[in-house]
C-alpha positions, 0 to 999 in steps of 0.5 A: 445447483450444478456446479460450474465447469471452468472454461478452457482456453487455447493458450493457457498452459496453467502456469499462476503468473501472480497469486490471489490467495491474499491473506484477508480475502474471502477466496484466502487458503491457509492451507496453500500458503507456504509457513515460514518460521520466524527465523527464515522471515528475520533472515529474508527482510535483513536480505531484502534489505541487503538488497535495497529492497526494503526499508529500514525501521529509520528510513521507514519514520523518516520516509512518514515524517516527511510525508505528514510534513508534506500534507501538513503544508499541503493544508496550510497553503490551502488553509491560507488561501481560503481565509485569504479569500474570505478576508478579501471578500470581507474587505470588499462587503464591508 
């Protein structure tokens, strides 16, 4: 089988404006993705949290806390609703 030519455009002047070498994609290179040790990896989430960035290990279980609240009540309100609608519909066959 002949390999395919990409095709050349006018305006592209090769610059990656994001990379889609994902780490769990069938396309993913080890070999193209910068390493970085544990160290340098510690230093720049402490920095991305410095900067507000990035959520600390509290913030982070307060933030999933309060999102399992809100479905929690999500679930209740809908729960509430349909077993008082049965309960009215019961009312009115009875």
């Amino acid at each position: 089988m002949a390999r395919k030519i990409p095709k050349q455009y006018e305006d592209d002047d090769g610059r990656t404006i994001a990379d889609m070498n994902i780490q769990g994609m069938p396309w993913y290179h080890e070999e193209t993705t910068p390493r970085m040790s544990r160290a340098e990896a510690r230093a720049a989430l402490q920095e991305k949290v410095a900067r507000g960035e990035a959520l600390t290990r509290r913030e982070s279980l307060r933030y999933t806390f309060y999102a399992t609240l809100a479905g929690l009540v999500v679930v209740g309100v809908i729960g509430g609703g349909v077993t008082l609608f049965v309960f009215l519909l019961w009312l009115l066959w009875r």
